[in-house]
NUDRENTI-621857 format. One line per 3 residues: number of its first residue (from 1); their letters; for each residue x, y, z negated of N, C-alpha, C. Coordinates in pm, 1 decimal. Layout:
NUM	A	X Y Z X Y Z X Y Z; ... $
END
This chain:
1	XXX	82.9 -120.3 0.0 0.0 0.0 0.0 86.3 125.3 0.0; 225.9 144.6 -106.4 283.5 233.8 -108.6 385.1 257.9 5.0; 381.2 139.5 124.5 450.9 170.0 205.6 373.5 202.0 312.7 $
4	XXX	244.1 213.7 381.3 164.5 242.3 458.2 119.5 365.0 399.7; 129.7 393.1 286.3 94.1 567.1 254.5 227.7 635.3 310.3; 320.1 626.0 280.5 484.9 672.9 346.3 456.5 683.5 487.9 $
7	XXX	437.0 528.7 553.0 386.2 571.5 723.4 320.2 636.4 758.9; 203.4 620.3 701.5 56.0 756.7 725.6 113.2 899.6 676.1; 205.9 918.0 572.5 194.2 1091.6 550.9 346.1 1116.0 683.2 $
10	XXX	401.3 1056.5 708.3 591.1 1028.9 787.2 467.7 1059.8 931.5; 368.1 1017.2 978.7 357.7 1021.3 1097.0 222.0 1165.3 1104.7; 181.5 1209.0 994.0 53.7 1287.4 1011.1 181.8 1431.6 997.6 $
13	XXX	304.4 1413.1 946.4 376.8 1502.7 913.4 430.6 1527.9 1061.7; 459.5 1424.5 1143.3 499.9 1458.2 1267.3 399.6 1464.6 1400.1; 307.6 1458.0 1361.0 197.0 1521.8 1508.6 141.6 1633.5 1398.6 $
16	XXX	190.2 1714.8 1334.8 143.0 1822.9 1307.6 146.8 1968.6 1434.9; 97.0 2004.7 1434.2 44.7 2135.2 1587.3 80.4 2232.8 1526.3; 213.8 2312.1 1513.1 246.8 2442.2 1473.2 191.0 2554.2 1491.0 $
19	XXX	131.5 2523.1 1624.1 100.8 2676.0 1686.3 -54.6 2686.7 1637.4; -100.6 2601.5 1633.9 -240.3 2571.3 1588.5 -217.0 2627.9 1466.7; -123.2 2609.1 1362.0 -124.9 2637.1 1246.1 -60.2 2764.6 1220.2 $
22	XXX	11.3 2825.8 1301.9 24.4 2976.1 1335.2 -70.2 3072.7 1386.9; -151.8 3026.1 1445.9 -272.6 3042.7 1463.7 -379.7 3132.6 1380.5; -371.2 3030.9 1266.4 -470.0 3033.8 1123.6 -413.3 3104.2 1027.8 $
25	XXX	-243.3 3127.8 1053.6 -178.0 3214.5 938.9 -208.4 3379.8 957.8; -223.0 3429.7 870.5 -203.2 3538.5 834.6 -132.7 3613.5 846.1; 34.0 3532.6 756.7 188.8 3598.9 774.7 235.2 3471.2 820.4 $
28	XXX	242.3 3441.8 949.7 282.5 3368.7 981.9 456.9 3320.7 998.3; 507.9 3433.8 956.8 646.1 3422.7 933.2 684.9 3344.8 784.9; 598.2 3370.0 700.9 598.4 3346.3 527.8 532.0 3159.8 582.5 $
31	XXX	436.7 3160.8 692.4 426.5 3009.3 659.4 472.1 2892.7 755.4; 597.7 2978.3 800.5 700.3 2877.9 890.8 782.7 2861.8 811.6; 857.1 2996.5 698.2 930.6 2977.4 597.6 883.0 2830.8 504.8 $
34	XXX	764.3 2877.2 488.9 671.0 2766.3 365.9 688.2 2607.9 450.9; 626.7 2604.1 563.7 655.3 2479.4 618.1 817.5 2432.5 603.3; 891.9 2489.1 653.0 1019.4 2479.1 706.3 1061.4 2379.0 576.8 $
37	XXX	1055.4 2465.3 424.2 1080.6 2431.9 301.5 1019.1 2278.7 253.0; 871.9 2291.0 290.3 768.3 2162.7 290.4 850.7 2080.5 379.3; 908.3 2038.2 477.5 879.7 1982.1 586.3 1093.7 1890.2 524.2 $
40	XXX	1143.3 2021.8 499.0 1304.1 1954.3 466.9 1268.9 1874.3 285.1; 1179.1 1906.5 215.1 1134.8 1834.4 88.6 1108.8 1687.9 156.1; 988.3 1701.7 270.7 909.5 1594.9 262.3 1033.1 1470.6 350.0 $
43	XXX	1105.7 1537.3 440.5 1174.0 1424.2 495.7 1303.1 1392.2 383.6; 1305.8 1437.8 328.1 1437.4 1383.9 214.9 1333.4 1315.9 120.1; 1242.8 1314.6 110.6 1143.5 1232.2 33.6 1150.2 1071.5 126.4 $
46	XXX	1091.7 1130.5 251.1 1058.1 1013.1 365.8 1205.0 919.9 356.2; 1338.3 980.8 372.9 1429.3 922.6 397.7 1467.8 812.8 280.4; 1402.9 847.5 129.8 1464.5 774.5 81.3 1349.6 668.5 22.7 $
49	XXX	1262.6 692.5 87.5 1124.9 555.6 109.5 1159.1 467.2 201.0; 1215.8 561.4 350.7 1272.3 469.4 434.0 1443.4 378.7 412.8; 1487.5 426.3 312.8 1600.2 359.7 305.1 1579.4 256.2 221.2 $
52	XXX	1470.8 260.0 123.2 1412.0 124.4 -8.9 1335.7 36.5 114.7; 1246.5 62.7 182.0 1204.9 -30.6 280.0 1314.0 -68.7 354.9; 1408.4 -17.0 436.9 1496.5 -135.5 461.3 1559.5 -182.6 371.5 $
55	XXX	1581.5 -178.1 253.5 1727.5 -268.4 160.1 1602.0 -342.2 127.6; 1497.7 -312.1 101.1 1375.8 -431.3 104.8 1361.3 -539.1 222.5; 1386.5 -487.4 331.7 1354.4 -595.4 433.7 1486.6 -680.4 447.6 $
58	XXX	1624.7 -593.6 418.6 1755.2 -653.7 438.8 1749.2 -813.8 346.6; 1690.6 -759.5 219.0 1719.9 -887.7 79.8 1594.0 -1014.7 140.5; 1536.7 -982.1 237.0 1438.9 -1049.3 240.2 1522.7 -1125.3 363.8 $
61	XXX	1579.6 -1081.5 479.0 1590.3 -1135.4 539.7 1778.3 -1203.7 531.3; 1823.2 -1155.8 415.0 1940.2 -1223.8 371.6 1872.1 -1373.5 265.1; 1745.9 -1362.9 239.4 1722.6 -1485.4 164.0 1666.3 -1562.6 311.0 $
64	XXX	1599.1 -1515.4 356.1 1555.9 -1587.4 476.7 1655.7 -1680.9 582.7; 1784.7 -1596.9 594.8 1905.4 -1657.2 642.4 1949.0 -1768.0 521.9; 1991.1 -1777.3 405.6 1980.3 -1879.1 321.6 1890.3 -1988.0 345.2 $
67	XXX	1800.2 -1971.9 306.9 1704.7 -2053.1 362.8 1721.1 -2145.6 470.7; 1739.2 -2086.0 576.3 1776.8 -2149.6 701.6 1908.4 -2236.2 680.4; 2008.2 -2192.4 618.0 2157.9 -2252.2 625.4 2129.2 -2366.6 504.2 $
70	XXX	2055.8 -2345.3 377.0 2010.0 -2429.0 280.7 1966.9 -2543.3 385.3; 1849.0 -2556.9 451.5 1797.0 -2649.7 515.6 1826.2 -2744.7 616.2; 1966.5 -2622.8 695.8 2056.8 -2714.4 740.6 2141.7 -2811.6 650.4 $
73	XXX	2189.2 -2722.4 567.2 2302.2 -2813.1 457.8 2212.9 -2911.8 388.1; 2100.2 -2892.3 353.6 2071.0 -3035.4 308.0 1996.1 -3128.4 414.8; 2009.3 -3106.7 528.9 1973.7 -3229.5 676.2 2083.0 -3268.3 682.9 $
76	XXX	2198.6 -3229.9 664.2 2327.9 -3316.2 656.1 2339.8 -3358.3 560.8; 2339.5 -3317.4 452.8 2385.3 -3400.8 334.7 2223.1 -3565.9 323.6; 2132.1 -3511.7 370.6 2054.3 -3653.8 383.1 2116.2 -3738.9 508.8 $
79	XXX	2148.5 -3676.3 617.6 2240.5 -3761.0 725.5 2352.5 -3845.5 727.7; 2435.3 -3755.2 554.8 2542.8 -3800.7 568.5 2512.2 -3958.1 439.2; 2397.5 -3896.6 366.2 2324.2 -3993.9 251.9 2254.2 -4104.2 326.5 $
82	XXX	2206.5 -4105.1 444.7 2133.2 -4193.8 528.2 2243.1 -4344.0 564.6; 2391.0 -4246.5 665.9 2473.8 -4344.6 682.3 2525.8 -4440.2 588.8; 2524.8 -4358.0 505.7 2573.9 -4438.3 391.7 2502.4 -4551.7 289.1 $
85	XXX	2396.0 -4551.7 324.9 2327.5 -4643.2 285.8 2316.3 -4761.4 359.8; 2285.0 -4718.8 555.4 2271.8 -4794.0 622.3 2401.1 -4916.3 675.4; 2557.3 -4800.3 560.7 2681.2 -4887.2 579.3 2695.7 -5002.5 493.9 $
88	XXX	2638.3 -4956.4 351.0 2620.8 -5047.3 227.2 2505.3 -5131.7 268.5; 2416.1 -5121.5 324.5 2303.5 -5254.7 343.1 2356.1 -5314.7 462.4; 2431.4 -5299.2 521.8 2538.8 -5390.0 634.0 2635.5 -5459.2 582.1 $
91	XXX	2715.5 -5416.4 428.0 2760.6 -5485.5 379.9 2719.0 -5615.0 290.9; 2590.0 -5567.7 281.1 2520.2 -5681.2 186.4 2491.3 -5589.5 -3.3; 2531.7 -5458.9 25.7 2492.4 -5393.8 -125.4 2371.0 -5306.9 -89.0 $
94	XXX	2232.6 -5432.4 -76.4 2138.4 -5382.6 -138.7 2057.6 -5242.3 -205.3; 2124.1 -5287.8 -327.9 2110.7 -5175.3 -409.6 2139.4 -5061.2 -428.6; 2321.5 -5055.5 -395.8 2351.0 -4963.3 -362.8 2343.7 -4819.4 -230.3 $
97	XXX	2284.2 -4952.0 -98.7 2223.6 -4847.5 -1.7 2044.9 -4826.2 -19.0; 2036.8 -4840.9 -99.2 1875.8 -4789.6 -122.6 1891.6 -4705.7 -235.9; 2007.5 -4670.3 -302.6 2015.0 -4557.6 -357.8 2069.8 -4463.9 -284.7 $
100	XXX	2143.5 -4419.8 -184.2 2171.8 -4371.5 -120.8 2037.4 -4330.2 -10.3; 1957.8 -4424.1 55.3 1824.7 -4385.0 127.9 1784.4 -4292.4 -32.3; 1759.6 -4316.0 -89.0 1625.1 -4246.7 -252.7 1777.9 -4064.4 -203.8 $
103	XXX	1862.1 -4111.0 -238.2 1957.1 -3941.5 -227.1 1889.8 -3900.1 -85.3; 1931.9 -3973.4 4.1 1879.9 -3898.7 151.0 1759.0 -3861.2 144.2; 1641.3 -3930.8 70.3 1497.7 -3863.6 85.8 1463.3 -3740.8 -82.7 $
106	XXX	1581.6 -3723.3 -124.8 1603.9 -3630.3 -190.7 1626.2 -3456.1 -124.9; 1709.3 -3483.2 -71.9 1842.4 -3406.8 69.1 1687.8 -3354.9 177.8; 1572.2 -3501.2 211.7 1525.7 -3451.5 286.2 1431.3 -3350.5 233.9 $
109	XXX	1394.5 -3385.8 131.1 1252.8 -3309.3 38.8 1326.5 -3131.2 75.8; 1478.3 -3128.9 5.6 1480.8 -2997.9 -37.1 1517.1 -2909.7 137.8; 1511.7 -3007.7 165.1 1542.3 -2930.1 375.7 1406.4 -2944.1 386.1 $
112	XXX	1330.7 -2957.3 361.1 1175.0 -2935.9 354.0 1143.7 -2828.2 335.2; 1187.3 -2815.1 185.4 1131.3 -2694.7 110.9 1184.2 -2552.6 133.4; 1336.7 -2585.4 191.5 1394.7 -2461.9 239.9 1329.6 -2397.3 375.4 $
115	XXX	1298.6 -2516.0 467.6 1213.9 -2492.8 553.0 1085.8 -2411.8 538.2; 1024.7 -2451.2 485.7 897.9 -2424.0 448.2 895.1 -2243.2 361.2; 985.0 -2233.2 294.6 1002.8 -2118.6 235.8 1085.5 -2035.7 384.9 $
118	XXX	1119.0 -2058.5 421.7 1193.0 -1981.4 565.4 1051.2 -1903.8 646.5; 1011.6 -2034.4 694.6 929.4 -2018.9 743.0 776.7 -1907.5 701.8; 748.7 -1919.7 560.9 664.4 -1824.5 512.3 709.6 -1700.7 499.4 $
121	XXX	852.0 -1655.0 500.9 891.5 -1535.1 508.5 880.6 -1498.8 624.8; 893.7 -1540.3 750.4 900.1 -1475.1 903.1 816.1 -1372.0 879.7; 632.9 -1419.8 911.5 543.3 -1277.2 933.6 588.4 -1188.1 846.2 $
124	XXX	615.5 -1197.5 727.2 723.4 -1066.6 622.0 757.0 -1011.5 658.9; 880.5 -1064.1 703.5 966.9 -1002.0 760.1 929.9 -939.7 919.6; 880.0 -1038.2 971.1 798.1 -930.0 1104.2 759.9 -765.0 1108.9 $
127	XXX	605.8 -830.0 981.0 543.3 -737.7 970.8 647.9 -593.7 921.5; 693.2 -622.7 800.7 831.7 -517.4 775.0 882.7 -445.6 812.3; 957.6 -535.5 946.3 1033.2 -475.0 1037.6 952.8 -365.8 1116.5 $
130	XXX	803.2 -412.9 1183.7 752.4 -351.6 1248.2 746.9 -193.4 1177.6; 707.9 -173.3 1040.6 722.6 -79.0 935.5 797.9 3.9 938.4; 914.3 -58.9 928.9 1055.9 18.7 968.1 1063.7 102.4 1037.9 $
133	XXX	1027.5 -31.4 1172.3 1076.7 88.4 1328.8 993.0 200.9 1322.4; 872.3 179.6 1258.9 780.2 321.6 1257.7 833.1 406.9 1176.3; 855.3 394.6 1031.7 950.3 481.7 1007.5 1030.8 521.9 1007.4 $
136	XXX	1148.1 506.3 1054.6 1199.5 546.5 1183.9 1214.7 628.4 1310.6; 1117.2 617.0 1341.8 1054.2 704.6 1462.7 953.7 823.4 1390.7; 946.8 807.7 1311.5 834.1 883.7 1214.3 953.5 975.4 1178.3 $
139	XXX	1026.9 940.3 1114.7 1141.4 1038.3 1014.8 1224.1 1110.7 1153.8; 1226.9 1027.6 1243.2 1313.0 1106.1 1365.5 1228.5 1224.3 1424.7; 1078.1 1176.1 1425.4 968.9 1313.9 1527.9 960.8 1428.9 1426.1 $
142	XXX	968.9 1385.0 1253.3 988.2 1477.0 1166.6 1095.7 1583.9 1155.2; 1215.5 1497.2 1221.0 1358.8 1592.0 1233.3 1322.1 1682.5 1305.9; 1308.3 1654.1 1464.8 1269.2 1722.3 1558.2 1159.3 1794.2 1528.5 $
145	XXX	1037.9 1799.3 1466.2 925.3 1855.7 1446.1 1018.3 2000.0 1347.7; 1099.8 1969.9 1278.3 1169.7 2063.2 1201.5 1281.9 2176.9 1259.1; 1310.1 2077.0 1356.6 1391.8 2168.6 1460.6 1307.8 2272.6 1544.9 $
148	XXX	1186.0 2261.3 1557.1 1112.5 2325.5 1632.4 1034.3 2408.5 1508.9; 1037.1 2373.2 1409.0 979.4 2531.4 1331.8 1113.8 2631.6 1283.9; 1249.8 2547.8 1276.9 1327.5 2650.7 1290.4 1341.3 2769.7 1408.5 $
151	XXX	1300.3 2638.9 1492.3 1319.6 2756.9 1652.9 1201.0 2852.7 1647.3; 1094.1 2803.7 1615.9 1011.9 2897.1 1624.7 983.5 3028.8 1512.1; 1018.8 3017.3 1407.9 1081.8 3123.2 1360.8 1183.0 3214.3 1367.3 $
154	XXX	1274.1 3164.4 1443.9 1378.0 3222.2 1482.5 1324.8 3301.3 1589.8; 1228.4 3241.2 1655.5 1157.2 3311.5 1816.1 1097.8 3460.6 1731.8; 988.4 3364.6 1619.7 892.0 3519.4 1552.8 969.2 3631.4 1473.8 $
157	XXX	1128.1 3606.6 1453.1 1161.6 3729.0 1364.6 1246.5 3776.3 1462.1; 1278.1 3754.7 1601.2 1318.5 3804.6 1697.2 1257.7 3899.5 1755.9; 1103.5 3826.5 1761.3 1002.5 3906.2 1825.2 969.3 4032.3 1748.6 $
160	XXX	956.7 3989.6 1619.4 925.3 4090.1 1560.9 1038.4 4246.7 1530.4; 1148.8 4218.9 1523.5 1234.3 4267.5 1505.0 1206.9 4379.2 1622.8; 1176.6 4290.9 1771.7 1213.9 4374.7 1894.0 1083.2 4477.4 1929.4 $
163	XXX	997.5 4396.9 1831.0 838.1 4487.6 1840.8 823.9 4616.7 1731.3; 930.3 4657.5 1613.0 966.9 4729.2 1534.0 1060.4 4822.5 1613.1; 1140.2 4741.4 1697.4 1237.7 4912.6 1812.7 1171.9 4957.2 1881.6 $
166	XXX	1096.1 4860.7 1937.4 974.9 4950.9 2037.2 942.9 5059.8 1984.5; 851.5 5007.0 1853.9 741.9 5121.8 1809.7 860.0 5235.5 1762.7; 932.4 5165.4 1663.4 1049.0 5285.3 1649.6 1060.2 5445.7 1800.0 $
169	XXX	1122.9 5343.8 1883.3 1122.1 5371.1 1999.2 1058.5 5549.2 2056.9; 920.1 5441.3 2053.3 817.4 5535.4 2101.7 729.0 5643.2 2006.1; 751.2 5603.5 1894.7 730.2 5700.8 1796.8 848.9 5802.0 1825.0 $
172	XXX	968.1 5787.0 1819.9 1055.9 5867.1 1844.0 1055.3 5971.5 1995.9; 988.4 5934.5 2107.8 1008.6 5942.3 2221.2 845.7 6039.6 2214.5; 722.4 6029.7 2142.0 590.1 6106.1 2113.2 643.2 6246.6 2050.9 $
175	XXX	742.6 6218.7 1942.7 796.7 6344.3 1880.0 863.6 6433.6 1954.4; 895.4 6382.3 2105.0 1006.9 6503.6 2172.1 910.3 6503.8 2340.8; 817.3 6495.9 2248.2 688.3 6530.6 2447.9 708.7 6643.9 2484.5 $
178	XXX	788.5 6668.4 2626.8 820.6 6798.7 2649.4 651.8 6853.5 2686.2; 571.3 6768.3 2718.7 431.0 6794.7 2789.1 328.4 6840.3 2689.1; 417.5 6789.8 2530.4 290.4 6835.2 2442.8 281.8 6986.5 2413.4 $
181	XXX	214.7 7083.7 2398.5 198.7 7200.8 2414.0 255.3 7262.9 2279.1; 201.2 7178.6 2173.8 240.6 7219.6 2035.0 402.1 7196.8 1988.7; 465.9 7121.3 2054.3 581.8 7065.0 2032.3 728.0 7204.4 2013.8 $
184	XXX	744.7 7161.7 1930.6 923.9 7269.1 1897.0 934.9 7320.7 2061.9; 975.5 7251.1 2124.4 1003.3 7257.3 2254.6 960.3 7343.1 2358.1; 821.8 7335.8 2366.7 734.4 7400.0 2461.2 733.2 7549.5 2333.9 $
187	XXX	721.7 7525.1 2240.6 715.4 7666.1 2167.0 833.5 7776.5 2177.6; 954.8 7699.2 2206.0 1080.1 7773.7 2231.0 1080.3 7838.6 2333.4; 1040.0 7716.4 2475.4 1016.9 7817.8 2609.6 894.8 7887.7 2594.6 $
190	XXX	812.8 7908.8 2544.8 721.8 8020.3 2529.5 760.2 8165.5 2460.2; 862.7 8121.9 2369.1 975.6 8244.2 2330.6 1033.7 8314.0 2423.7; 1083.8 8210.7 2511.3 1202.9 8256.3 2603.6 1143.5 8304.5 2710.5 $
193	XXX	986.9 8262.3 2747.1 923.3 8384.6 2872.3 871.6 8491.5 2804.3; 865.6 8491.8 2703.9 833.0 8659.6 2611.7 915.5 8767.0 2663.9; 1043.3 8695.6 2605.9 1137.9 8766.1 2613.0 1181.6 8828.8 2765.8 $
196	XXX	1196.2 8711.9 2874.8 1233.8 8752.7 2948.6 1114.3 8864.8 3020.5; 1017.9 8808.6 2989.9 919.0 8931.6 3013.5 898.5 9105.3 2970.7; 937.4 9075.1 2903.9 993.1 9212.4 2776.4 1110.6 9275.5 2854.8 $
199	XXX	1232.4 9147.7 2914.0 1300.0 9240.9 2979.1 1243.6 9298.5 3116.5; 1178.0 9212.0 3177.9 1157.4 9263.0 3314.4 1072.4 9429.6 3314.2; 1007.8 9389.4 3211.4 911.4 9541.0 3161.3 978.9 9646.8 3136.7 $
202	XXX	1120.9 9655.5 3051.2 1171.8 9722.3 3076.7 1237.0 9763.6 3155.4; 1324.6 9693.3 3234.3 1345.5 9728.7 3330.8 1268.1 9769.3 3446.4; 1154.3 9789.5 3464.0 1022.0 9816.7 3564.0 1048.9 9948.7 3475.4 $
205	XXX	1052.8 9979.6 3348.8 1013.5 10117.9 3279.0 1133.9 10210.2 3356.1; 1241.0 10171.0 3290.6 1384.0 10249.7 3365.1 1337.3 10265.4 3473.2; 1314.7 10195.9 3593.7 1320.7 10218.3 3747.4 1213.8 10313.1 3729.4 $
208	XXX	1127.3 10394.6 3738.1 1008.6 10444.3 3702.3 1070.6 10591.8 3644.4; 1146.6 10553.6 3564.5 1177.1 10723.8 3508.2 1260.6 10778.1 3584.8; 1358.6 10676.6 3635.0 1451.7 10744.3 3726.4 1425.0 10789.3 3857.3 $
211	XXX	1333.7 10712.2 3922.1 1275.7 10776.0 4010.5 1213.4 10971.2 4029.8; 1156.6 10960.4 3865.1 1038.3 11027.2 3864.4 1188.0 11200.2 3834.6; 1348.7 11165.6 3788.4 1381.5 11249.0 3741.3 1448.6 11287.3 3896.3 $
214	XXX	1448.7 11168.7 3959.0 1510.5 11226.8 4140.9 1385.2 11359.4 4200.6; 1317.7 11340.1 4144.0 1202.0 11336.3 4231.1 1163.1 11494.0 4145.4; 1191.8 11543.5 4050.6 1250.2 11638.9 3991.7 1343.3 11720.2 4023.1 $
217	XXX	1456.8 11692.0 4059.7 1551.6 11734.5 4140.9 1560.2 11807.9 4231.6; 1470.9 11707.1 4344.9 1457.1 11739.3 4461.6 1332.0 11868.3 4479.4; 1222.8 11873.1 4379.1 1193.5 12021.6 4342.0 1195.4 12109.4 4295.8 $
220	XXX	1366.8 12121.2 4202.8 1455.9 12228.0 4159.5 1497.8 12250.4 4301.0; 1571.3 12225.6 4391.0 1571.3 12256.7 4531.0 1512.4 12294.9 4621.6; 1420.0 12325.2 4629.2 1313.6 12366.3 4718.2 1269.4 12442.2 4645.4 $
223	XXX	1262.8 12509.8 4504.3 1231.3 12645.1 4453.8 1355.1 12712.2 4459.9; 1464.4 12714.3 4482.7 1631.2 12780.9 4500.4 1600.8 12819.6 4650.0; 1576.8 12706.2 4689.5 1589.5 12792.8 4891.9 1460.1 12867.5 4887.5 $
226	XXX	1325.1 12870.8 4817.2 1249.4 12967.0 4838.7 1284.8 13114.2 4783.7; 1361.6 13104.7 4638.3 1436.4 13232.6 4606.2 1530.5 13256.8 4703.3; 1569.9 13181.0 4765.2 1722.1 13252.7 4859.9 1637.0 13338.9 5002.4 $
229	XXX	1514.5 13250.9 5040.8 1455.7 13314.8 5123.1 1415.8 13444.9 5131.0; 1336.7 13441.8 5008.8 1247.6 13559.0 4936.5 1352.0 13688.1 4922.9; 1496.2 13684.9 4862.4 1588.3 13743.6 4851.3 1655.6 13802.8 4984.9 $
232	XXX	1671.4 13701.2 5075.3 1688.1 13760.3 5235.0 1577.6 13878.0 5317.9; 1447.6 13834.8 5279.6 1329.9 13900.7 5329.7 1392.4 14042.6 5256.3; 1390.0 14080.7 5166.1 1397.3 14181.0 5079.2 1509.6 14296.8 5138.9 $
235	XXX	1626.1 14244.4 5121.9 1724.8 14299.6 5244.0 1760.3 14308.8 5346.0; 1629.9 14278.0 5442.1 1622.4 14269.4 5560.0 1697.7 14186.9 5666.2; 1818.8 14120.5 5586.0 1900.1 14028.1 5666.7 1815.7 13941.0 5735.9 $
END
């Protein structure tokens, strides 16, 4: 029973669906961590269920090999108890080769029994073995099942990492909108056409006065040649 619970949790542990179960998380980084932790507990658990089931199947099938060599060794020792009887009742000792047959059907009983005990261990040991290889393959899809929540955490704090420069990024890149109107930026060049406006105005003012003092000038002159005229008329020149 306690070794078919080991197979059943060794194999429900390895068709587990990560993504399915990333899925359903929340912080799914906190429960690849959590698995990751679960998952290296449970196979150092598994490994050392799977290492008592084989030194279990090993002692079984080191008595089982006994067994077998027992059953040989005593078919010879009744073979070798057989001749020897059948040499003494050729000699005419009776008695003495029918104690020797009673040893040989001694020899045969226990090559019987070694037999017979051999033999009831096989499906055991079958079945066992079959056990094994599953766990086995169970503790191996578990390795690999573990290798793949390392990777995949390694994928999500990558991702995440690169989804934190972004926003970084573009938060940084919103703060310097040359297009936004309110921005440091656009407020500076709105300074700087003030200003240059301010100069052009003045300078439009200057051009304007100077004109207006030529233009002055030129009718201090034209009241001088009307006195010079007026002055000629007078003296008849």
């Amino acid at each position: 029973m306690t070794k078919q619970t080991i197979l059943g949790r060794v194999t429900q542990l390895a068709k587990a669906n990560i993504n399915a179960l990333l899925d359903q998380a929340e912080d799914p980084q906190k429960m690849l961590d959590q698995l990751i932790r679960d998952y290296t507990n449970n196979i150092a658990e598994a490994e050392q269920a799977v290492a008592a089931t084989i030194g279990n199947l090993r002692l079984m099938e080191q008595d089982h090999e006994e067994d077998v060599e027992a059953a040989a060794e005593w078919g010879g020792k009744a073979l070798a108890a057989s001749r020897k009887a059948d040499e003494l009742r050729g000699a005419g000792s009776v008695v003495e080769a029918d104690k020797f047959d009673n040893l040989a059907k001694v020899a045969l009983g226990r090559q019987l029994q070694s037999e017979q005990e051999a033999k009831t261990a096989e499906p055991t040991i079958a079945s066992q073995t079959e056990v094994v290889d599953k766990l086995k393959t169970g503790l191996d899809q578990m390795k690999a099942k573990l290798s793949e929540l390392k990777a995949k955490r390694d994928e999500l704090v990558a991702r995440a990492k690169s989804a934190q420069a972004q926003n970084r990024m573009m938060d940084a890149v919103k703060n310097i909108d040359v297009l936004d109107p309110t921005s440091e930026l656009s407020r500076f060049e709105d300074k700087v056409r003030r200003e240059e406006a301010r100069a052009l105005g003045k300078q439009e003012l200057a051009a304007s006065s100077l004109d207006a003092q030529f233009e002055q000038l030129d009718g201090l002159g034209d009241s001088a040649e009307i006195e010079a005229r007026l002055a000629a008329l007078k003296t008849g020149a």
